[in-house]
N, C-alpha and C positions, 0 to 999 in steps of 0.2 A: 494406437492413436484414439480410438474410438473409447475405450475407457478412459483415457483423460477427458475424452469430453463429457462420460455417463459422471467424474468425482468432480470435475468443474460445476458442472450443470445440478447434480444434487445439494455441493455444498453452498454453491450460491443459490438454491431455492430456499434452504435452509434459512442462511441468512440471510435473503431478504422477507422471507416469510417471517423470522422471529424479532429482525428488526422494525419490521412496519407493524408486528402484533404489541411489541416493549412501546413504541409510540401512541397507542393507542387508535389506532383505523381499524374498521370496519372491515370484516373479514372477505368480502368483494377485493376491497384495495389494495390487501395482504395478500389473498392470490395472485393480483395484478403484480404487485411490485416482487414477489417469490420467482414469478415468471419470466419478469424482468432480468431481473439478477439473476435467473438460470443462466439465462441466453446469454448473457453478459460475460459471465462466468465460463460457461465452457467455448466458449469464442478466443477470449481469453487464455484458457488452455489450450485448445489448439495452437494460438499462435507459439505460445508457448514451448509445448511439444515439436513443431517444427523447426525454430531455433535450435532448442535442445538437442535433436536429433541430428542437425546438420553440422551444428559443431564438433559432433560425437562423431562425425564420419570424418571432418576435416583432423581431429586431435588421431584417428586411427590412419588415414593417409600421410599424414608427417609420421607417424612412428612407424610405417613400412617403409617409406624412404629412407628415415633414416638408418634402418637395418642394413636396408640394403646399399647404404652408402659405408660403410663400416666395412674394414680388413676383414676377409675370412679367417687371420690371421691373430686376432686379439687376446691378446694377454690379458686373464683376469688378475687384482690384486692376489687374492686368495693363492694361484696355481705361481704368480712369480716368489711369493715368501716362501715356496717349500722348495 
C-alpha cells in the first residue's frame, strides 16, 4: 500500500510540476501546485489500492467456495475421452 502512495505522489508531483511549469508560473507556484497534485494523487491511489485489494479478496472467496462446492468426484473432459 505504501508504494502506491510513494508512485501516486511522485507521478502527480511530476505532473503537476511540469504542467504549471508548460503554462508558464513562477516557480513558487510550480511547487505549490506539484504539491498539490502530490497529495492528490496518492490519495487517489490509496483509495484506489483499497478497492483493488478488496475485490481481489472477494474474487479469491468465491473461487474457494466454489471449489469447495464442486463433487470430489469430477470428471475432467480430457480423462472422460480416453
Amino acid at each position: 500500500m505504501k508504494s502506491l502512495l510513494l508512485v501516486g505522489g511522485l507521478l502527480g508531483w511530476g505532473v503537476g510540476m511540469g504542467a504549471s511549469y508548460l503554462k508558464g508560473n513562477t516557480w513558487p507556484t510550480c511547487f505549490w501546485h506539484g504539491c498539490l497534485a502530490a497529495y492528490l494523487t496518492a490519495w487517489l491511489a490509496r483509495w484506489w489500492g483499497r478497492v483493488w485489494r478488496s475485490s481481489l479478496q472477494q474474487s479469491l472467496l468465491a473461487r474457494e467456495k466454489a471449489e469447495q462446492a464442486m463433487p470430489a468426484t469430477t470428471i475432467t473432459p480430457k480423462a472422460a475421452r480416453t
